[in-house]
N, C-alpha and C positions, 0 to 999 in steps of 0.2 A: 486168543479168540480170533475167529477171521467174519468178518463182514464183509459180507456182499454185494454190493449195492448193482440192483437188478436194473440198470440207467442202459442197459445196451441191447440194440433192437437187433442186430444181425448175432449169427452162432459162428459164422467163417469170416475170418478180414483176411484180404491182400496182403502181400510182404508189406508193401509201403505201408497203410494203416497199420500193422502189429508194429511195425519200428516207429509207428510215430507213439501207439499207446504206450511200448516201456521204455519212451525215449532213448530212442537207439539206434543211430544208424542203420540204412539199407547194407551196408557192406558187416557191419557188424552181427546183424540179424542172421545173413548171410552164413558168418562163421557160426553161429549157434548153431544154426541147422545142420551144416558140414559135420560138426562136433558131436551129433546128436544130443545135445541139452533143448533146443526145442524141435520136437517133433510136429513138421508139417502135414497134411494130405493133397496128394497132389488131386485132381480132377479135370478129366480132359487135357492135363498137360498143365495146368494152373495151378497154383501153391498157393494152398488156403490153410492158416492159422485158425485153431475153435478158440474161442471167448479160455476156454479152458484152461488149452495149454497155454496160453498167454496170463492167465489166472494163478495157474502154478506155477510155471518159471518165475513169477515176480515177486510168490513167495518163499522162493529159496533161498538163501545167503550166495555168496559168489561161488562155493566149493559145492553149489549142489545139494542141500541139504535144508532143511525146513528149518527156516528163519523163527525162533521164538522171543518175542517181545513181552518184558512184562515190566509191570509199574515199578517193580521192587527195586532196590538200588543193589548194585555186585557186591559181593565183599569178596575180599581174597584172606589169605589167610593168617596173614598179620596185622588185620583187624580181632579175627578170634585169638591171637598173639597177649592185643595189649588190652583186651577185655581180661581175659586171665590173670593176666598179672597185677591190676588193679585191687 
């Protein structure tokens, strides 16, 4: 499930405010962008981050990929191992 919490009054931030919302370095932010993992717009020469892409990169795991969170505990497979043989 993803919540939203509609608390932000701008749609474009500065390099520096996007690295300070996913706690991340200016040089780090930096390589994202370089990397294309977050996509910026530039305007007049200026590099503005949307509420968005900063929304989505922070829900992805580190490999890029959509982060899913759930209450359930993991089992691996020798838990269904020694339910079996019980």
């Amino acid at each position: 499930m993803i919540v939203l919490l509609f608390c932000f009054c701008q749609l474009l931030y500065s390099r520096e405010d996007s690295a300070l919302i996913l706690n991340l370095s200016i040089r780090k932010l930096d390589e994202l962008i370089a990397d294309g993992r977050i996509k910026p717009r530039r305007i007049d020469g200026a590099v503005r981050i949307s509420i968005g892409e900063l929304v989505r990169f922070a829900d992805q795991d580190g490999d890029g990929h959509r982060e899913v969170v759930t209450d359930e505990p993991q089992r691996d497979d020798h838990d269904a191992d020694k339910r079996g043989a019980e």
